[in-house]
C-alpha positions as CSV (number, residue, x, y, z in Angstrom):
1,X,-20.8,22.7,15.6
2,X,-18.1,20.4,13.9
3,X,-17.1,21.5,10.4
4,X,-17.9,18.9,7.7
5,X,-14.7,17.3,5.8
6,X,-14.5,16.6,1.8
7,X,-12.1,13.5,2.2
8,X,-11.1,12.6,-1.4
9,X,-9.9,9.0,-1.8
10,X,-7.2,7.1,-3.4
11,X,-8.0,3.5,-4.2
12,X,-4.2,2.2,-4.9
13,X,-3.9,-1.1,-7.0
14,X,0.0,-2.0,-8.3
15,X,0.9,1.5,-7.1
16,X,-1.8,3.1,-9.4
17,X,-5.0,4.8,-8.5
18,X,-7.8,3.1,-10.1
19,X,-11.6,3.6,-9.5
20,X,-14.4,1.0,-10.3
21,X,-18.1,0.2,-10.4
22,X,-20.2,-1.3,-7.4
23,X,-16.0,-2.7,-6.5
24,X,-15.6,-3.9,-9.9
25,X,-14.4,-2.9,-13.3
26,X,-11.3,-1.1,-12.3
27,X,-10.0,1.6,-14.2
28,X,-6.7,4.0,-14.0
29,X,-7.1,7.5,-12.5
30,X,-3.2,8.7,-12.6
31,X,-0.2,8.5,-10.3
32,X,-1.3,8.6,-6.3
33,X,1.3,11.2,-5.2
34,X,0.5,13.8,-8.2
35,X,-3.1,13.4,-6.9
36,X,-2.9,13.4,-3.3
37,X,-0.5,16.6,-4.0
38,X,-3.3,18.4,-6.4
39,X,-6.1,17.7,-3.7
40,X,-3.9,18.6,-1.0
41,X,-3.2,22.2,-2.6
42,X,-6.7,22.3,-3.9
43,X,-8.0,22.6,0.2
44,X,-9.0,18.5,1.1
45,X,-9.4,18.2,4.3
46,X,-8.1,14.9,4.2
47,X,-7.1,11.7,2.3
48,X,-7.9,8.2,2.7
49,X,-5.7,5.5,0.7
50,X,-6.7,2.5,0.5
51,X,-4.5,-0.3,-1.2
52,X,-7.6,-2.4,-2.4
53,X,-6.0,-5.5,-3.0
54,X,-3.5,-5.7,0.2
55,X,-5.8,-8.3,1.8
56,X,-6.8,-10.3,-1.0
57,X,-2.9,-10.7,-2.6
58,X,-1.8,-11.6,1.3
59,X,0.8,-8.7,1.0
60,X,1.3,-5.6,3.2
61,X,0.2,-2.2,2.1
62,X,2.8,0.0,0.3
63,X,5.0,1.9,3.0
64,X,7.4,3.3,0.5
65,X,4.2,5.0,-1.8
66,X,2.9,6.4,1.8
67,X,6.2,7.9,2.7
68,X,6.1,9.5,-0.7
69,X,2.5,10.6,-0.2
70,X,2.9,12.2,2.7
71,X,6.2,14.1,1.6
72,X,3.9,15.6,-1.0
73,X,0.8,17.1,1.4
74,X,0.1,18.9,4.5
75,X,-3.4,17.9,5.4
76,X,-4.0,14.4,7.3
77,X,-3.9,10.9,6.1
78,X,-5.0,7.6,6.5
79,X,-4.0,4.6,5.4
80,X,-5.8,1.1,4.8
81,X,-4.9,-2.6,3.0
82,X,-4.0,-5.2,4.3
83,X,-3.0,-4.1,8.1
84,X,-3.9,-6.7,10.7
85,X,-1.7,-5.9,13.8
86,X,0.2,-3.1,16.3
87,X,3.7,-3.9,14.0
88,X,2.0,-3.1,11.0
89,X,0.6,0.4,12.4
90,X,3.5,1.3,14.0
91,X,5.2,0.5,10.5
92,X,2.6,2.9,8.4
93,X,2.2,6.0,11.2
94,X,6.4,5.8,10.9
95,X,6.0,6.0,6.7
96,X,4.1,9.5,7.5
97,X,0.5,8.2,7.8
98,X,-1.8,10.6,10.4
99,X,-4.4,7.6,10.9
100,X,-5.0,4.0,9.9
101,X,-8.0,1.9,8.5
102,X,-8.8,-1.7,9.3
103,X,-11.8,-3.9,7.6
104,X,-11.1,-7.2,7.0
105,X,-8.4,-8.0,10.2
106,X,-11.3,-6.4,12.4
107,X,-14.1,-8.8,12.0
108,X,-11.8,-11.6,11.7
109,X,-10.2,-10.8,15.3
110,X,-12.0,-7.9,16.8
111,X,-10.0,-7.3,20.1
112,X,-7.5,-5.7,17.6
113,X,-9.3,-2.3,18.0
114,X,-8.7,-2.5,21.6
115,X,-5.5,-3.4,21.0
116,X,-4.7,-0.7,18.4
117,X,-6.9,1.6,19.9
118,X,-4.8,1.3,23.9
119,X,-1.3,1.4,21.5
120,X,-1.6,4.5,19.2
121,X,-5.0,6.2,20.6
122,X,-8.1,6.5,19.2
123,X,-7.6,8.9,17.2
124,X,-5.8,6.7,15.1
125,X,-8.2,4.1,14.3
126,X,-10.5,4.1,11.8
127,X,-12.2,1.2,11.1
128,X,-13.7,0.5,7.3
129,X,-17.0,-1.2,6.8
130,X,-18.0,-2.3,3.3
131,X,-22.0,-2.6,3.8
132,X,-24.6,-4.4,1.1
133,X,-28.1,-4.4,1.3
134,X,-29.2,-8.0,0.9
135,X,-33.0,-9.1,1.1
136,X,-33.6,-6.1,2.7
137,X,-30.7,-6.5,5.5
138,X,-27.4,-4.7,5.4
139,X,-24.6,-7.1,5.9
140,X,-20.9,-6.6,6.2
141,X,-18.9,-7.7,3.9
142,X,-15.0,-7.8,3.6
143,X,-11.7,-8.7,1.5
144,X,-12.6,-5.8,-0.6
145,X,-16.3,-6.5,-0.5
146,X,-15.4,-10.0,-1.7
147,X,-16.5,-11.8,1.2
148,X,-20.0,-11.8,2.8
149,X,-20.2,-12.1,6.2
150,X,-23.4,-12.6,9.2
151,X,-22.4,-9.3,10.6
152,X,-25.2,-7.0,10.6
153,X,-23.7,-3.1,9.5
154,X,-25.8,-1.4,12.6
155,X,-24.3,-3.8,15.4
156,X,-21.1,-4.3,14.2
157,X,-20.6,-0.1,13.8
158,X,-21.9,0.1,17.4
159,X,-19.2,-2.4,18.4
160,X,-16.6,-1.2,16.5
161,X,-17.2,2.2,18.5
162,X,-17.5,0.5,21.6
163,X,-14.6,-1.3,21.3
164,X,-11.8,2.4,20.5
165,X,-12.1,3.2,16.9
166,X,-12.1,6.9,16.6
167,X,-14.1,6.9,13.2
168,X,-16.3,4.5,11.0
169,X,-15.8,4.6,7.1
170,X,-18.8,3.5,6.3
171,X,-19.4,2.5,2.2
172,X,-22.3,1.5,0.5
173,X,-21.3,-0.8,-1.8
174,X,-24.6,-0.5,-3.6
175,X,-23.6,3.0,-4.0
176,X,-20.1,2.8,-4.8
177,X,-19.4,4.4,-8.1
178,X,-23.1,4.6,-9.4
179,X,-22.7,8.6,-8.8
180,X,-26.7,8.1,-7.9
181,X,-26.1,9.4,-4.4
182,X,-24.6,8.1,-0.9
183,X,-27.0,5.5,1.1
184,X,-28.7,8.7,3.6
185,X,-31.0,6.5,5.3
186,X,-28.3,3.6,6.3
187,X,-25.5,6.8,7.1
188,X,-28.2,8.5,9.2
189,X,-29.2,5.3,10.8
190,X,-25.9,4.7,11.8
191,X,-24.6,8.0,12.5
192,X,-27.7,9.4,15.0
193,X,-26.4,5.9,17.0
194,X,-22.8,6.5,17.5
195,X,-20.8,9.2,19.3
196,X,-18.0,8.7,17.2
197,X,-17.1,10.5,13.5
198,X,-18.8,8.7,10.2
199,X,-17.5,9.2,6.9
200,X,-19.6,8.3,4.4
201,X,-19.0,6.5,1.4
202,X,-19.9,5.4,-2.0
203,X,-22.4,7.1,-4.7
204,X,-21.3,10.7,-4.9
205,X,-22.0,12.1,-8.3
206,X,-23.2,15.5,-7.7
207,X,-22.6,18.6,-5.6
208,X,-26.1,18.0,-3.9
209,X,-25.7,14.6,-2.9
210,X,-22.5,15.9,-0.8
211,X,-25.6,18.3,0.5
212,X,-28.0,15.3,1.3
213,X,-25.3,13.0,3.2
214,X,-24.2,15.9,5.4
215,X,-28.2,17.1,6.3
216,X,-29.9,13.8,5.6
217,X,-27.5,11.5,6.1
218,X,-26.1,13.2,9.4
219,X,-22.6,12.2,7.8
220,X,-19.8,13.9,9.8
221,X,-17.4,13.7,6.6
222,X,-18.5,12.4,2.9
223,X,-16.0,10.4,1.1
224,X,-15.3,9.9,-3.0
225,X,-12.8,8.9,-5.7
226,X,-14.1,9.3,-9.0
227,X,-15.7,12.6,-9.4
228,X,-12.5,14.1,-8.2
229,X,-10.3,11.9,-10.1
230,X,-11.3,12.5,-13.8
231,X,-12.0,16.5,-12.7
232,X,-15.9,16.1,-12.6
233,X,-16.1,18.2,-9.4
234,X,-13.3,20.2,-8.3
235,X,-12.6,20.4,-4.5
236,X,-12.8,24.0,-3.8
237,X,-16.0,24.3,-6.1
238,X,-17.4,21.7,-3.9
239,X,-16.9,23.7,-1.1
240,X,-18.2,26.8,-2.1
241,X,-21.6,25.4,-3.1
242,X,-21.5,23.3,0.7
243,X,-21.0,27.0,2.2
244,X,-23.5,28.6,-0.3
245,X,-26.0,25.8,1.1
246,X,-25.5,26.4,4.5
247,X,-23.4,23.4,5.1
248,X,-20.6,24.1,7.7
249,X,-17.7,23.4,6.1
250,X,-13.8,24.5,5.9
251,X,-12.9,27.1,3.5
């Protein structure tokens, strides 16, 4: 049985970490490299940084902040914002990143996960899906949840997969930031149909809702920002309640 990862995240806006509400309502959580540092030493398994605004300002994610990043940790790291093609990949994996995540470039031109995916592997690719439940249908939406979209979440993870991404992020963005819990159902739904890795995203607030996406959820990793951020729940606590729980998890 695969060990479950804690994947702390850095959400990067004008080289800041910031953290909001439901996408919204941004506020500071420190300097990226101090944090990605702390959670490195602190036993992470990974870290995900996402440059939230890359695709909205037009601009390519920060390759100077991810060579500093990865100078500062040992575990693995991926890297999303604004990437849409092999030269930017190329451009992040030689800045230190381990893997890289695509949203918006994917459902705007699909064939570049089998593009990206043939180039650098699978186990590069990670492909992001911001998810909201609308009239009872979850719908993909991108440009940092900006932008609806007719994709349903289910069919468009099963393509994603089908197509070479090694993983699927998958956030709620009903969830994101409430601290209420992750979406189980959706995560479960999701993760009984694919054979590849989900992380799951958006919600976390306590140590048993890491508990319920992991059992309920089937989630293969469990993604969050916040509670991490402003010292809420510190990784290695985390991880000694998972094991306590019976969750299989690195020590």
């Amino acid at each position: 049985m695969l060990t479950k990862r804690i994947i702390p995240c850095l959400d990067i806006k004008d080289g800041r970490t910031v953290k909001g509400v439901n996408f919204v309502q941004l506020r500071d959580a420190g300097d990226p490299v101090e944090l990605a540092k702390i959670y490195s030493d602190e036993g992470a398994d990974e870290l995900v940084f996402l440059d939230i605004t890359a695709t909205v300002d037009k601009r390519k994610t920060l390759a100077e902040l991810v060579t500093k990043v990865a100078k500062a940790i040992n575990i693995p790291f991926t890297v999303g914002g604004g990437i849409s093609t092999v030269e930017d990949v190329k451009v992040l994996l030689a800045a230190g990143a381990d893997k890289i995540s695509i949203n918006s470039a994917a459902v705007k031109n699909p064939v570049v996960i089998d593009q990206m995916a043939r180039e650098f592997g699978s186990q590069c690719i990670v492909v992001a899906i911001d998810t909201r439940n609308v009239d009872g249908i979850d719908f993909v939406h991108t440009h940092g949840g900006r932008k609806p979209t007719l994709l349903k979440t289910q069919a468009w993870a099963q393509e994603v997969a089908d197509r070479g991404a090694g993983e699927v992020l998958l956030t709620s963005m009903d969830h994101d930031g409430t601290k209420a819990g992750f979406a189980n159902e959706l995560t479960a739904e999701i993760s009984s149909a694919l054979s590849i890795p989900v992380i799951a995203s958006g919600g976390a607030g306590s140590m048993p809702h890491f508990k319920d996406v992991f059992t309920f959820g089937k989630a293969d990793a469990a993604l969050a920002a916040s509670i991490f951020h402003f010292k809420e729940i510190p990784v290695p606590t985390l991880k000694e309640y998972l094991i306590g729980e019976g969750v299989s998890i690195r020590k």
